[in-house]
mmCIF file as gemmi writes it, N, C-alpha and C atoms, coordinates in Angstrom:
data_model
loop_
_atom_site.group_PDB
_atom_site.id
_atom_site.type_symbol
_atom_site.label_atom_id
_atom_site.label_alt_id
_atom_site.label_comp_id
_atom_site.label_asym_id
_atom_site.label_entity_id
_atom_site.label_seq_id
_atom_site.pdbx_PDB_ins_code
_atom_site.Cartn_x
_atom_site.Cartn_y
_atom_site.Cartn_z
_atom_site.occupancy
_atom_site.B_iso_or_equiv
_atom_site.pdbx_formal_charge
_atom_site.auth_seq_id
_atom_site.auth_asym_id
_atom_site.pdbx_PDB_model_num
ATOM 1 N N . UNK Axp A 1 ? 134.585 111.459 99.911 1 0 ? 1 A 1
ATOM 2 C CA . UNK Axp A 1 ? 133.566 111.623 98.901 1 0 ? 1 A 1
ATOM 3 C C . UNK Axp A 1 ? 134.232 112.085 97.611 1 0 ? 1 A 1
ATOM 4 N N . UNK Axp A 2 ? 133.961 111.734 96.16 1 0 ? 2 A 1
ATOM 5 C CA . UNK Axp A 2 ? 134.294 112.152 95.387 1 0 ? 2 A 1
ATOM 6 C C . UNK Axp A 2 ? 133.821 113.229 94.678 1 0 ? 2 A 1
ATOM 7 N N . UNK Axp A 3 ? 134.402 113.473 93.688 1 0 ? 3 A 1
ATOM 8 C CA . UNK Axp A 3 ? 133.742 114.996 93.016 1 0 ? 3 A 1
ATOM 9 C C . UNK Axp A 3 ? 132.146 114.843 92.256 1 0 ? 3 A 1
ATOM 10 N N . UNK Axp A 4 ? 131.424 113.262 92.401 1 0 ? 4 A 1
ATOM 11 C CA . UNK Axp A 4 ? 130.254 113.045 91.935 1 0 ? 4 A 1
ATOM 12 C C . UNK Axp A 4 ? 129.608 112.391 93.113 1 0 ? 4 A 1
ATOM 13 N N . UNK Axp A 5 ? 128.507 113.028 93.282 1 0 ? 5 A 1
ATOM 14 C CA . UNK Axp A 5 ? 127.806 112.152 94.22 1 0 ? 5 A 1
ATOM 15 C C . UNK Axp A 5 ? 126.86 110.825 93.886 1 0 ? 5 A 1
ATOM 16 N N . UNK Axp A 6 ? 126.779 109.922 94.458 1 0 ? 6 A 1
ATOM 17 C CA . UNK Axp A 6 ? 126.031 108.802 94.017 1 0 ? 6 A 1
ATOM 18 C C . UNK Axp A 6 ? 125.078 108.682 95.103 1 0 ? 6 A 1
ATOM 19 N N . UNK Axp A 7 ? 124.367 107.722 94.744 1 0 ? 7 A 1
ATOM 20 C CA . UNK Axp A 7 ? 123.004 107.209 95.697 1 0 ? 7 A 1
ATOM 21 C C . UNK Axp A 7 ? 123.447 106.604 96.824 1 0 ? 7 A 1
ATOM 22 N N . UNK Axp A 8 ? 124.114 106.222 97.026 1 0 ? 8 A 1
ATOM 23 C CA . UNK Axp A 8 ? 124.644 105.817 98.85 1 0 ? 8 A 1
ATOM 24 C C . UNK Axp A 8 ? 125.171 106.867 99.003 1 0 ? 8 A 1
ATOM 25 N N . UNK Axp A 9 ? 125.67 107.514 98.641 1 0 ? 9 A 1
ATOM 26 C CA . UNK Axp A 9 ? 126.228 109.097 99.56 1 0 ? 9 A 1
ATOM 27 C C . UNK Axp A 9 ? 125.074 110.118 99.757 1 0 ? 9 A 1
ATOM 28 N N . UNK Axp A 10 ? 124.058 109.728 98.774 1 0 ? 10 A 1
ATOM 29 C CA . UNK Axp A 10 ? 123.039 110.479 99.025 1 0 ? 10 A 1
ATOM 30 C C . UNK Axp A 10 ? 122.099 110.583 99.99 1 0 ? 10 A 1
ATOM 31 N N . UNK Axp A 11 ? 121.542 109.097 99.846 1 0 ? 11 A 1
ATOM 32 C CA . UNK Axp A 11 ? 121.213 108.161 101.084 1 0 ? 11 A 1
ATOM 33 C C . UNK Axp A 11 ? 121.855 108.403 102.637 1 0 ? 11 A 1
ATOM 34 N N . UNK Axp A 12 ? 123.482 108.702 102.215 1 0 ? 12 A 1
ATOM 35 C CA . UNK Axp A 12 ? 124.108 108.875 103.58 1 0 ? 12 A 1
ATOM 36 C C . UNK Axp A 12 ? 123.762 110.481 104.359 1 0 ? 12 A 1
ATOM 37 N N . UNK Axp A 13 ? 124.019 111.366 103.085 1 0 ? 13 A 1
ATOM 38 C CA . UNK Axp A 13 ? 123.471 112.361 103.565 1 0 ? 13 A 1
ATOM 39 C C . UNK Axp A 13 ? 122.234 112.583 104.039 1 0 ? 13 A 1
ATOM 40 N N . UNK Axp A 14 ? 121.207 112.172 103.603 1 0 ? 14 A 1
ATOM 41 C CA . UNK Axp A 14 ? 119.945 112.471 103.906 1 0 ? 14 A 1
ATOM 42 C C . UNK Axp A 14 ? 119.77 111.713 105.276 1 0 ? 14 A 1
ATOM 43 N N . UNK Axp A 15 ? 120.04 110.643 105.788 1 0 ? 15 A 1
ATOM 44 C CA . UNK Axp A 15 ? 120.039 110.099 106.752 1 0 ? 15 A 1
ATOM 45 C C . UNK Axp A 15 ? 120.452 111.127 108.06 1 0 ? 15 A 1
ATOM 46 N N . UNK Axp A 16 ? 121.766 111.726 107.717 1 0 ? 16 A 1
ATOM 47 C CA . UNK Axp A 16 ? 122.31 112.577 108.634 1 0 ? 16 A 1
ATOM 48 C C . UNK Axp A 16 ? 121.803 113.911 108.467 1 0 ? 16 A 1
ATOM 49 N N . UNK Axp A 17 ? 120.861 114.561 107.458 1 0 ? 17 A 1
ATOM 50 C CA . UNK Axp A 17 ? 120.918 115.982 107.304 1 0 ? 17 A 1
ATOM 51 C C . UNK Axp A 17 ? 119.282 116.189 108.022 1 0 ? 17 A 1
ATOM 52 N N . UNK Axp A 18 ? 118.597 114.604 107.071 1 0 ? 18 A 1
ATOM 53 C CA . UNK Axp A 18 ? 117.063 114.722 107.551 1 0 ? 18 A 1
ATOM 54 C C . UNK Axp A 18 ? 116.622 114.197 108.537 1 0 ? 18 A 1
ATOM 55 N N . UNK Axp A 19 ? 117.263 112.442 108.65 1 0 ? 19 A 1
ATOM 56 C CA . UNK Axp A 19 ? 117.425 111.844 109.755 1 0 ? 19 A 1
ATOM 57 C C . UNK Axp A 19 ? 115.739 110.843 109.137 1 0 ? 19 A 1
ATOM 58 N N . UNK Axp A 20 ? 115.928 110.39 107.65 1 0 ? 20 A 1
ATOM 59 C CA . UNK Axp A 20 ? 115.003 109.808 107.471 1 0 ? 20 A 1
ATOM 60 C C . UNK Axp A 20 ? 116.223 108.774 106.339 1 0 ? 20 A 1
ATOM 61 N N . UNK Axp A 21 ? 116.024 107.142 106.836 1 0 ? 21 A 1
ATOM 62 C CA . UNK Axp A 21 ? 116.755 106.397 106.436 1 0 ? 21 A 1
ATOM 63 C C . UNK Axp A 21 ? 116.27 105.681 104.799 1 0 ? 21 A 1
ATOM 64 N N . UNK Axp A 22 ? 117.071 105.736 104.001 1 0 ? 22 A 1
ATOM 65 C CA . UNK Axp A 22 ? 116.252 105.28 102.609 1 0 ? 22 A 1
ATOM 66 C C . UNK Axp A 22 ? 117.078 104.536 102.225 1 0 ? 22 A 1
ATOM 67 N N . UNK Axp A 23 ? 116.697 103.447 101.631 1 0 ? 23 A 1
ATOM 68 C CA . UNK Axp A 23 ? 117.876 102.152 100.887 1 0 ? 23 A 1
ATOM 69 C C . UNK Axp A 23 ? 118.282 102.784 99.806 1 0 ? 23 A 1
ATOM 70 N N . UNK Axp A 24 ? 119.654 103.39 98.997 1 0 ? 24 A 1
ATOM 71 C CA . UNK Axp A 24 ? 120.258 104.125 97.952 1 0 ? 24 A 1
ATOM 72 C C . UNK Axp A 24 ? 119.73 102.972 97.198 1 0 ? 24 A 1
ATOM 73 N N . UNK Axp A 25 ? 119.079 101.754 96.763 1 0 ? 25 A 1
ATOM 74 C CA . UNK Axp A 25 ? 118.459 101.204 95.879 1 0 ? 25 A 1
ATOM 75 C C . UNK Axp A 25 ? 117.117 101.829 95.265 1 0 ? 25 A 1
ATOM 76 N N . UNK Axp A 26 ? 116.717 102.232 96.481 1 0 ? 26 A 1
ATOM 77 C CA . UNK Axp A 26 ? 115.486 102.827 95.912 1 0 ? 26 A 1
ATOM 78 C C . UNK Axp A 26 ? 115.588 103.929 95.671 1 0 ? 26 A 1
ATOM 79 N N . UNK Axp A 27 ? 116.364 104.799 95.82 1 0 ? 27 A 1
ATOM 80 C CA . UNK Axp A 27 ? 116.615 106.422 94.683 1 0 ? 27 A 1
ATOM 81 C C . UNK Axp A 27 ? 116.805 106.136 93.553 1 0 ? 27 A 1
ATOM 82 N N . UNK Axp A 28 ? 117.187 104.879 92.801 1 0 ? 28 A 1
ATOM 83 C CA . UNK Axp A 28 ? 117.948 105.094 91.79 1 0 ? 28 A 1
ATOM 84 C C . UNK Axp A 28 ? 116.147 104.42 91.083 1 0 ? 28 A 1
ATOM 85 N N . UNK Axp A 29 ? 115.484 103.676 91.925 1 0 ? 29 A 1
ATOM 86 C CA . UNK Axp A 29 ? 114.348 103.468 91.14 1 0 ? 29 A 1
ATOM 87 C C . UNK Axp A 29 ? 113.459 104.687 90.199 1 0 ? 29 A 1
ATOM 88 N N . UNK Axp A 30 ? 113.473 104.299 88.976 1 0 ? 30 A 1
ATOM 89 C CA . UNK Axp A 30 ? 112.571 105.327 87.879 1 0 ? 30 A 1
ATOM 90 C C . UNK Axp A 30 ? 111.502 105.931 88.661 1 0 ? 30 A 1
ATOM 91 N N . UNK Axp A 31 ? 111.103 106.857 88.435 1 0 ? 31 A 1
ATOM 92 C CA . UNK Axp A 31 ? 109.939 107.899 89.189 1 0 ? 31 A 1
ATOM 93 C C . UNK Axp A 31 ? 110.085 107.812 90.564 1 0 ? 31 A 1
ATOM 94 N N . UNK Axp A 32 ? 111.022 107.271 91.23 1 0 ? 32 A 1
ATOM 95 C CA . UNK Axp A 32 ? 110.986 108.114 92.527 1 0 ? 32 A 1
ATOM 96 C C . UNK Axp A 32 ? 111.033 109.433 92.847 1 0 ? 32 A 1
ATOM 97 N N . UNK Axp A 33 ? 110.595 109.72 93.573 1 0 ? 33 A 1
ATOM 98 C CA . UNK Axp A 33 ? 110.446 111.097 93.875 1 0 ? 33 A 1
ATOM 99 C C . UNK Axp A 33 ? 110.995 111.278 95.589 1 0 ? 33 A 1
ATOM 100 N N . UNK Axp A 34 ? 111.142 112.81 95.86 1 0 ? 34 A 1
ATOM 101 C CA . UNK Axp A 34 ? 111.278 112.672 97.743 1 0 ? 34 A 1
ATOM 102 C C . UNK Axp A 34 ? 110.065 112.629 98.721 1 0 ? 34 A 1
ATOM 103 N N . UNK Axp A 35 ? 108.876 113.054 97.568 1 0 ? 35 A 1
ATOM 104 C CA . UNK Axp A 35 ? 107.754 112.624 98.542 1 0 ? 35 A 1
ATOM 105 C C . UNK Axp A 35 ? 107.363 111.274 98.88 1 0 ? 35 A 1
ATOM 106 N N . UNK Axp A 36 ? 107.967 110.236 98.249 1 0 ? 36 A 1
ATOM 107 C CA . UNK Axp A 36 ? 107.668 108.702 98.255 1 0 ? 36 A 1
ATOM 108 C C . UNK Axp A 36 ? 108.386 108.431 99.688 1 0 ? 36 A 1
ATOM 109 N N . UNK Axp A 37 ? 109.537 109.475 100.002 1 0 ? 37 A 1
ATOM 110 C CA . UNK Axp A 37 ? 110.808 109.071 100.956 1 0 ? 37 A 1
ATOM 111 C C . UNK Axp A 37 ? 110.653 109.564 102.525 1 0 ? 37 A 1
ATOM 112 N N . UNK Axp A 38 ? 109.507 110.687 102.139 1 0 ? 38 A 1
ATOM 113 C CA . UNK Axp A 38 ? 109.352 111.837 103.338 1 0 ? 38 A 1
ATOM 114 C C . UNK Axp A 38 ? 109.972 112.471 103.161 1 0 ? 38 A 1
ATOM 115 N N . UNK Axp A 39 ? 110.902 113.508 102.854 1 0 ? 39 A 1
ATOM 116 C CA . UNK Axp A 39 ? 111.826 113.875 102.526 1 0 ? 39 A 1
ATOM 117 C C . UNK Axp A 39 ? 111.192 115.731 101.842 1 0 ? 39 A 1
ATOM 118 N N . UNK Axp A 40 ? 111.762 116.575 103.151 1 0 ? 40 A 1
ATOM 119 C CA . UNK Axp A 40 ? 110.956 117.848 102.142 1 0 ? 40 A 1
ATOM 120 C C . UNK Axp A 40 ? 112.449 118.45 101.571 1 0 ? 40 A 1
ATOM 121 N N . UNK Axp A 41 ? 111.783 119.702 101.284 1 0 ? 41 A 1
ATOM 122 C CA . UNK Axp A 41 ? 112.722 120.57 100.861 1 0 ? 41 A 1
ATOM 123 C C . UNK Axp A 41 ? 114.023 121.199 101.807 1 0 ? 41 A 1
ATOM 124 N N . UNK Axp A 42 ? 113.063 121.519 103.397 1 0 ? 42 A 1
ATOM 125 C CA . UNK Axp A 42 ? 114.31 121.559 104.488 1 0 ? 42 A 1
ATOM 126 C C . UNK Axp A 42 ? 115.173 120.522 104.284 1 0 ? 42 A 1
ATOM 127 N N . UNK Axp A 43 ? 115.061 119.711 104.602 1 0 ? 43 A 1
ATOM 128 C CA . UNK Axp A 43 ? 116.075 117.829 104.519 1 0 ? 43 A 1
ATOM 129 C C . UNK Axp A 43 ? 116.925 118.285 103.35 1 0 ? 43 A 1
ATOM 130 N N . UNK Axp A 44 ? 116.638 118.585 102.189 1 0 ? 44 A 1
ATOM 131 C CA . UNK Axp A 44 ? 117.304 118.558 101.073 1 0 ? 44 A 1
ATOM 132 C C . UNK Axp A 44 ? 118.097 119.926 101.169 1 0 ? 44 A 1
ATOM 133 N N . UNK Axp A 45 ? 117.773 121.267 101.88 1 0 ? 45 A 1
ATOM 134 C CA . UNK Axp A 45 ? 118.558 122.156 102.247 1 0 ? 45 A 1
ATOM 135 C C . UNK Axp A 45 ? 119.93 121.669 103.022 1 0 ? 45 A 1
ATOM 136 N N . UNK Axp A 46 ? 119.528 120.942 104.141 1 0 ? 46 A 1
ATOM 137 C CA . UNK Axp A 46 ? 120.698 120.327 105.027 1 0 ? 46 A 1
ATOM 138 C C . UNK Axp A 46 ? 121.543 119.834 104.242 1 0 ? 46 A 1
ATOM 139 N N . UNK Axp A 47 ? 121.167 118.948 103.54 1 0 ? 47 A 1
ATOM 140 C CA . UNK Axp A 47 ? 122.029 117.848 102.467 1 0 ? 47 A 1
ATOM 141 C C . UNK Axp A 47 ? 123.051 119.196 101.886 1 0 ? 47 A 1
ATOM 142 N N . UNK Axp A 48 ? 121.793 119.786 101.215 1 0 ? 48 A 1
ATOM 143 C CA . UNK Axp A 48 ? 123.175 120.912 100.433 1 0 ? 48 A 1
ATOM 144 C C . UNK Axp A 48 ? 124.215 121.901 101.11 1 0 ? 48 A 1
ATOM 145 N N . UNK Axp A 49 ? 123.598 122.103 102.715 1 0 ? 49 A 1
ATOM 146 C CA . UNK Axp A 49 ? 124.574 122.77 102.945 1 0 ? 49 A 1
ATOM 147 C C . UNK Axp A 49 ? 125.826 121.684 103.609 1 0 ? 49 A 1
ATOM 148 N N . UNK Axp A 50 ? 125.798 120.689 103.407 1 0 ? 50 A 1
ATOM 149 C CA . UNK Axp A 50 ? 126.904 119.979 104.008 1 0 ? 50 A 1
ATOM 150 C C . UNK Axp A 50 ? 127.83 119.784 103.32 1 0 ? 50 A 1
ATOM 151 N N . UNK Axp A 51 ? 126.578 119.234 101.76 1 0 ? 51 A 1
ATOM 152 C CA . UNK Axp A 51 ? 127.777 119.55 100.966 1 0 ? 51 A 1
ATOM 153 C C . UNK Axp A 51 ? 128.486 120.479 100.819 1 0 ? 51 A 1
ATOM 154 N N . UNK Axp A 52 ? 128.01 121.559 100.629 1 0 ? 52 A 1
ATOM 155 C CA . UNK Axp A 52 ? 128.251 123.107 100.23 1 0 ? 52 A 1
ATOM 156 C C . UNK Axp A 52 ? 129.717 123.76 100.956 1 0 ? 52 A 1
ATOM 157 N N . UNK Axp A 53 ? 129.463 122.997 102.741 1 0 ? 53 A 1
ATOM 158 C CA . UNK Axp A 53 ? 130.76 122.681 103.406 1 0 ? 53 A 1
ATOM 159 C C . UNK Axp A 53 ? 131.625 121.825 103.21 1 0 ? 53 A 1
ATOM 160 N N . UNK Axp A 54 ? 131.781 120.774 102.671 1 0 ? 54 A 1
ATOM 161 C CA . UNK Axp A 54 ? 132.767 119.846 102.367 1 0 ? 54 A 1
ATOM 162 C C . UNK Axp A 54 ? 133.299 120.071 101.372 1 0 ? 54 A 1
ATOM 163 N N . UNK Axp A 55 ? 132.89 120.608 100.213 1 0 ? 55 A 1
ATOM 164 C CA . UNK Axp A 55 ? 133.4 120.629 98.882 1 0 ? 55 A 1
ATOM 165 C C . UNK Axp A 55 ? 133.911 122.346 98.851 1 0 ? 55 A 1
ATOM 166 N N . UNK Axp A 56 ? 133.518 123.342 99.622 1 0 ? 56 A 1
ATOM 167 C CA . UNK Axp A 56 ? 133.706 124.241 99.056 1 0 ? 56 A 1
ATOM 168 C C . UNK Axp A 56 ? 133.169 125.478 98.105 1 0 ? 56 A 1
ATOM 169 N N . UNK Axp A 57 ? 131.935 124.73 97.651 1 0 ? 57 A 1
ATOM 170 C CA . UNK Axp A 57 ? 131.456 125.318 96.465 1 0 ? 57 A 1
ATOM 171 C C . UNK Axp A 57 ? 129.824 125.802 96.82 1 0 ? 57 A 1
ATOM 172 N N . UNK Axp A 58 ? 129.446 126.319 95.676 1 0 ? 58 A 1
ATOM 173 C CA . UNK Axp A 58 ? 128.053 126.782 96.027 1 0 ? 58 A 1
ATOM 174 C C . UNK Axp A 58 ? 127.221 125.655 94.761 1 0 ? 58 A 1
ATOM 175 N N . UNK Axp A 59 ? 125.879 124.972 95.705 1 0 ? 59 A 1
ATOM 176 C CA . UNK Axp A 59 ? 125.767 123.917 94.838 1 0 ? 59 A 1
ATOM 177 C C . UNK Axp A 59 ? 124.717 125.119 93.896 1 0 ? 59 A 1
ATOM 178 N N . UNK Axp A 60 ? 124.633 124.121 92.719 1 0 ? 60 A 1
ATOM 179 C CA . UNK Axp A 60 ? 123.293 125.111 91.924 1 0 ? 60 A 1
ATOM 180 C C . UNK Axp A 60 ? 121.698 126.035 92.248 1 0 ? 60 A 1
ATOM 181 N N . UNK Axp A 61 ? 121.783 126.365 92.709 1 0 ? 61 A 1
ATOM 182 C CA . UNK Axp A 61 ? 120.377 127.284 93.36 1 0 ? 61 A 1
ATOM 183 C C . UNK Axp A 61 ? 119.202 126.358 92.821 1 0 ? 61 A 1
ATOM 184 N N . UNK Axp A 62 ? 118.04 126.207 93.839 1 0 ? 62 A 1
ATOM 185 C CA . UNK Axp A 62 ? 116.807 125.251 93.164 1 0 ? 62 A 1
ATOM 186 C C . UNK Axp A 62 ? 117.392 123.562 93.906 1 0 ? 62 A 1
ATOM 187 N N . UNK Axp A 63 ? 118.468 123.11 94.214 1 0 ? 63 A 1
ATOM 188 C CA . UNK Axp A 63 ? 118.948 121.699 94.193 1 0 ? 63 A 1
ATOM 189 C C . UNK Axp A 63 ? 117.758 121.425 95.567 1 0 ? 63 A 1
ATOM 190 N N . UNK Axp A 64 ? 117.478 121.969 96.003 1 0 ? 64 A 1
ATOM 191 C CA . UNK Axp A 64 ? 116.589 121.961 97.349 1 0 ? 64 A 1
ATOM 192 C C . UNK Axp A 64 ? 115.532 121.757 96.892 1 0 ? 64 A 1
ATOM 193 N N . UNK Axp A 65 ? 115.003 122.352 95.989 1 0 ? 65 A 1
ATOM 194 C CA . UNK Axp A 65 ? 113.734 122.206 95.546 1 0 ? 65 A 1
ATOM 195 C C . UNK Axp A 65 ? 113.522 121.256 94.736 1 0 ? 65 A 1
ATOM 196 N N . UNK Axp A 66 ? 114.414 120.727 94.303 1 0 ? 66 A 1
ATOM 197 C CA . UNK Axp A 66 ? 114.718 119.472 93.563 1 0 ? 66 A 1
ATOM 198 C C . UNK Axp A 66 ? 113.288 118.092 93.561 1 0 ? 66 A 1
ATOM 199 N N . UNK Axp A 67 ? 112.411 117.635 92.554 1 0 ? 67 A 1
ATOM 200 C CA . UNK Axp A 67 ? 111.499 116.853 93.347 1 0 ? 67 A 1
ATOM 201 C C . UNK Axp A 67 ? 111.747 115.231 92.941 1 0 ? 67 A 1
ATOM 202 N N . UNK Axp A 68 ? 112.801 114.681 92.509 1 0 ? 68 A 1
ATOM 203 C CA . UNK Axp A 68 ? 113.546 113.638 92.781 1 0 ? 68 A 1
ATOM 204 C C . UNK Axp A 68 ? 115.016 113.158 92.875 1 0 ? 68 A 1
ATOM 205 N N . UNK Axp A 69 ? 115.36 112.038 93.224 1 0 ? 69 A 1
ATOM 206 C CA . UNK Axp A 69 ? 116.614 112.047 93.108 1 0 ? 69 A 1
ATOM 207 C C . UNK Axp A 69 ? 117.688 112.364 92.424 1 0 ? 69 A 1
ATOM 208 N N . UNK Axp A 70 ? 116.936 111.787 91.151 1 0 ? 70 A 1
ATOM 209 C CA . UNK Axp A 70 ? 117.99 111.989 89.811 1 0 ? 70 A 1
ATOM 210 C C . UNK Axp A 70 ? 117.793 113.696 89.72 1 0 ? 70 A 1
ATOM 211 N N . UNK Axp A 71 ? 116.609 114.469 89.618 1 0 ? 71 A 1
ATOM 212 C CA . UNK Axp A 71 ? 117.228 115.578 89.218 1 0 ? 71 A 1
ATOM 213 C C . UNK Axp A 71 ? 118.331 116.409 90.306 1 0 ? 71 A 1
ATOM 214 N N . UNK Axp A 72 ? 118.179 115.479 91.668 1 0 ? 72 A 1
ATOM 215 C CA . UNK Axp A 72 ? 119.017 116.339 92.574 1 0 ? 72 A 1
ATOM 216 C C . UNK Axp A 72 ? 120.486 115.848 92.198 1 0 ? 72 A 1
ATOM 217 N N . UNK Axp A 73 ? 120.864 115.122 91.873 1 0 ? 73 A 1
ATOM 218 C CA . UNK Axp A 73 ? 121.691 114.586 91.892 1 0 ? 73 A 1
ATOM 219 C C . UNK Axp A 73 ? 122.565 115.351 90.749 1 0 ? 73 A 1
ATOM 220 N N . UNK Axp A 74 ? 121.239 115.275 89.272 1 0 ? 74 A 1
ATOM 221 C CA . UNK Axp A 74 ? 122.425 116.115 88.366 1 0 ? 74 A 1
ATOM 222 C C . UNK Axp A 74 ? 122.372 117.484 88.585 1 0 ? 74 A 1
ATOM 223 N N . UNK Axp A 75 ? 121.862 118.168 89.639 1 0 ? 75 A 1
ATOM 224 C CA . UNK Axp A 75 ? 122.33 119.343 89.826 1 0 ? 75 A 1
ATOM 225 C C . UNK Axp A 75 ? 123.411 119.508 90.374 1 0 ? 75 A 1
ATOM 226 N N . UNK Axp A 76 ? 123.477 118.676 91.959 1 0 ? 76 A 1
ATOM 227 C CA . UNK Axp A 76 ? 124.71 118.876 92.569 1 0 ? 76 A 1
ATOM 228 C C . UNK Axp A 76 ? 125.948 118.261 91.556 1 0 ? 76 A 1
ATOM 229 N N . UNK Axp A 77 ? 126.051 117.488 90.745 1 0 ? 77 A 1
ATOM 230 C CA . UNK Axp A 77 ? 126.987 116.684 89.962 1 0 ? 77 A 1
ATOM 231 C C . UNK Axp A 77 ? 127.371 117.941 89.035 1 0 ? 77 A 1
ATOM 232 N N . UNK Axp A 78 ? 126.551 118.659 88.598 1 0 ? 78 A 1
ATOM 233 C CA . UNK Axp A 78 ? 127.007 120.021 87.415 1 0 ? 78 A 1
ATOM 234 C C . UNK Axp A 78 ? 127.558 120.822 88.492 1 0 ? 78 A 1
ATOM 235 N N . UNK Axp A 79 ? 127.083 121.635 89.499 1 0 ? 79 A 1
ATOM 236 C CA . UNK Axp A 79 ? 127.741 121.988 90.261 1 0 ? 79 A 1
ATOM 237 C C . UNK Axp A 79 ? 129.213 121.495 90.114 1 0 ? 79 A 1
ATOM 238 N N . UNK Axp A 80 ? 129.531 120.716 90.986 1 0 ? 80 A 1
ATOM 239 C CA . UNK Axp A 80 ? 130.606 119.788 90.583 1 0 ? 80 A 1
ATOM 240 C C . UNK Axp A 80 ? 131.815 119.504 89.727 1 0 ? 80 A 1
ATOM 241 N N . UNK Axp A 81 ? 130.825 119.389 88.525 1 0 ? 81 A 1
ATOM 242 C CA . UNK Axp A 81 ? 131.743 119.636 87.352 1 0 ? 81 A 1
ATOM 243 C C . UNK Axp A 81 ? 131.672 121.54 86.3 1 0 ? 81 A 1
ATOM 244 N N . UNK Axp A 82 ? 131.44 121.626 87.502 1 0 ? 82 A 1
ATOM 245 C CA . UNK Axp A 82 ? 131.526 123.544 87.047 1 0 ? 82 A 1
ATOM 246 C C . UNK Axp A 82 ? 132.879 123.892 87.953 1 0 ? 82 A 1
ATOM 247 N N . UNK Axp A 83 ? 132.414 123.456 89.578 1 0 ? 83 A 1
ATOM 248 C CA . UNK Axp A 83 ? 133.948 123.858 89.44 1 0 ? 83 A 1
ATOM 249 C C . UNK Axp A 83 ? 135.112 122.816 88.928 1 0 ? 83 A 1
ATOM 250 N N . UNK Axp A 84 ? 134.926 121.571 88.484 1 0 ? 84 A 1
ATOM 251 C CA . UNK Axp A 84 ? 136.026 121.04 88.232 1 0 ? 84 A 1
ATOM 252 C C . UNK Axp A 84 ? 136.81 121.881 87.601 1 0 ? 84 A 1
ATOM 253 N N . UNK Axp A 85 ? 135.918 122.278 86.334 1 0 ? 85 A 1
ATOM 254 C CA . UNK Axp A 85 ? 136.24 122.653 84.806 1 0 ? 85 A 1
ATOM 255 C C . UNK Axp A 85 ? 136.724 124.134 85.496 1 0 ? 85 A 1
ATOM 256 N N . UNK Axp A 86 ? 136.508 125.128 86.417 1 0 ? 86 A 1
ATOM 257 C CA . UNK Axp A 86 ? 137.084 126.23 86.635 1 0 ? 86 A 1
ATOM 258 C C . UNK Axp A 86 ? 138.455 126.539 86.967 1 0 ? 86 A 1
């Protein structure tokens, strides 16, 4: 995985964290949201703590609560590039 996450890794995670399968085409669709996906806030906890284990880092507080893709995405991505830049 790289230091940015994209919509198939996202997709991948959520598959494995929530165990609810979503085409990474359709995250990237405008106004999606995770309620369109099933997808609560637990699911999106899992996601972060996997990341949270793989990378090392603590993702941004709230990324759970996150209520679509894109904003989850640029949270964990600042995350990210917070610690790059450290």
């Amino acid at each position: 995985m790289s230091n940015t996450l994209s919509h198939p890794e996202l997709a991948a995670l959520i598959q494995a964290r929530a165990g609810v399968v979503i085409d990474p085409l359709d995250l990237e669709r405008p106004g999606a949201s995770f309620d369109d996906f099933g997808v609560d806030s637990l699911g999106l906890l899992g996601v972060v703590g996997e990341l949270e284990n793989r990378h090392g880092l603590k993702v941004t507080n709230g990324a759970e609560s996150a209520k679509t893709p894109a904003e989850f995405l640029d949270l964990v991505n600042s995350s990210f590039a917070t610690k790059a830049g450290a």
